[in-house]
C-alpha positions in Angstrom: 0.0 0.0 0.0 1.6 3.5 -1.0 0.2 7.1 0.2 0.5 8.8 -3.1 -0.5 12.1 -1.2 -1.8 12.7 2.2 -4.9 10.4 3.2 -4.9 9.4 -0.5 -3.5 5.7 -0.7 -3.8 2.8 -3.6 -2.9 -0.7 -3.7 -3.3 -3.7 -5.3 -4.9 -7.1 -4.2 -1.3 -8.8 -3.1 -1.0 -5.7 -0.6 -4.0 -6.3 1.5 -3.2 -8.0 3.9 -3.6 -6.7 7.3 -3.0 -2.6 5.8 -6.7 -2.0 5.6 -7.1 -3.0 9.3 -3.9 -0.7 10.0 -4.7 2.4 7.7 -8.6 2.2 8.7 -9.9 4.2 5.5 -12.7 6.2 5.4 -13.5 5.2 2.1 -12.5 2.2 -0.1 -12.9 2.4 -3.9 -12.3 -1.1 -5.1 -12.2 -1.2 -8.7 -11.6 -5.0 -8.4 -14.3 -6.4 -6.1 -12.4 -8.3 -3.9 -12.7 -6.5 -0.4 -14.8 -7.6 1.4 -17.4 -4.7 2.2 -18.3 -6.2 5.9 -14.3 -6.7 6.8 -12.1 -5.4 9.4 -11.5 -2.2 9.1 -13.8 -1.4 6.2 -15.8 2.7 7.0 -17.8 3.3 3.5 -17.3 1.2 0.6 -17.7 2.1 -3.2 -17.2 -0.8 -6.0 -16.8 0.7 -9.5 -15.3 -2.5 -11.4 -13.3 -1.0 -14.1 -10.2 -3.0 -16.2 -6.5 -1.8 -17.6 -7.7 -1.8 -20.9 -10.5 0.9 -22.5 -10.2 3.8 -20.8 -13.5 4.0 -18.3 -16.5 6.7 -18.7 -15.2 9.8 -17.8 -17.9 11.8 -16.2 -17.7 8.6 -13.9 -14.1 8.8 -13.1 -14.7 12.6 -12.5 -17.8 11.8 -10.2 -15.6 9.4 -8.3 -13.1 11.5 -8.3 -15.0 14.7 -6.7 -16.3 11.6 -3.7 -12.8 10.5 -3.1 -11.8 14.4 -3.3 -14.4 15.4 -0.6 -13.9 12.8 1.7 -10.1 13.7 1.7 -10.8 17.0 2.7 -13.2 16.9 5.4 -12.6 18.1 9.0 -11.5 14.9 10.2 -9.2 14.2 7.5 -10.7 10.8 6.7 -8.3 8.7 4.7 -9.1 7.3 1.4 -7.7 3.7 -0.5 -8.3 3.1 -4.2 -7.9 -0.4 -5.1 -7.4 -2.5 -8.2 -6.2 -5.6 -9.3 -2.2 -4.8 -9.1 -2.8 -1.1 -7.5 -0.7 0.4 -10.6 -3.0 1.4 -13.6 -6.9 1.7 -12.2 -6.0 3.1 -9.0 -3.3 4.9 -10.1 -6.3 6.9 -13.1 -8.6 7.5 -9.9 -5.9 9.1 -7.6 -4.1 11.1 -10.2 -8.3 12.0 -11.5 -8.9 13.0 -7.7 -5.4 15.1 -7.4 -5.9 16.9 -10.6 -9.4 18.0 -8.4 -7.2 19.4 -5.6 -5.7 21.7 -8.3 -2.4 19.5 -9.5 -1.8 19.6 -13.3 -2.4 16.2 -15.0 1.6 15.9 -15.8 2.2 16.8 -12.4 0.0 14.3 -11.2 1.3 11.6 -13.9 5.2 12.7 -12.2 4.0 12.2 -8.0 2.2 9.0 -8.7 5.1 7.6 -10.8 7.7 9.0 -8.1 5.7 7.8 -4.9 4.7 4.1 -6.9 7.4 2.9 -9.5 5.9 0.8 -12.3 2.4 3.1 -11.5 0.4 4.2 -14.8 1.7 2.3 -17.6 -0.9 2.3 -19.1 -0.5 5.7 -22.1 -4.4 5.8 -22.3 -4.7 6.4 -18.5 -2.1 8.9 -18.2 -3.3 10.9 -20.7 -6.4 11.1 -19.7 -5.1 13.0 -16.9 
């Protein structure tokens, strides 16, 4: 599990074990649909099942985006993990989407994710969406 910025973490399904229980998220977008929405450690729970391939709807990425964006900013400071299959490409589209809402240029973005997660956002269809 990395913290791309802070409260704003992604992983992949190999990195579960035991983190969720010790980061206790707010929110969990799982892109995959393999958490368990009833486990330890689990607050709210979104499942938006999208794959590496076609790039996914956009005003959906933006919707989820502007979620994952408000819960990061709340009072409390309620911490937020994006999930996918190998926590590089999918998750990688949602937390760069959801920094690009804090005000971060897409490149910039594209630059922190691939600095704080090496081998994050091969994928040249998600990163240029951003």
């Amino acid at each position: 599990m990395t913290e791309i910025a802070s409260g704003l973490y992604q992983c992949g399904s190999a990195e579960l074990t035991d983190e969720i229980a010790r980061v206790k998220p707010y929110l969990i977008v799982d892109l995959e649909g393999s958490i368990d929405p009833q486990g330890e450690g689990v607050g709210s729970y979104l499942h938006w099942g999208i794959e590496d391939g076609p790039l996914p709807d956009t005003y959906m990425l933006h919707a989820v985006a502007k979620l994952v964006y408000a819960c990061s900013r709340s009072p409390g400071g309620w911490s937020v993990l994006v999930h996918c299959a190998a926590g590089y490409n999918g998750a990688s589209l949602v937390i760069g989407a959801v920094l690009v809402e804090r005000g971060m240029r897409g490149r910039d973005a594209v630059a922190l994710i691939g600095a704080k997660r090496l081998g994050a956002l091969t994928s040249a269809q998600f990163a240029s969406c951003l």
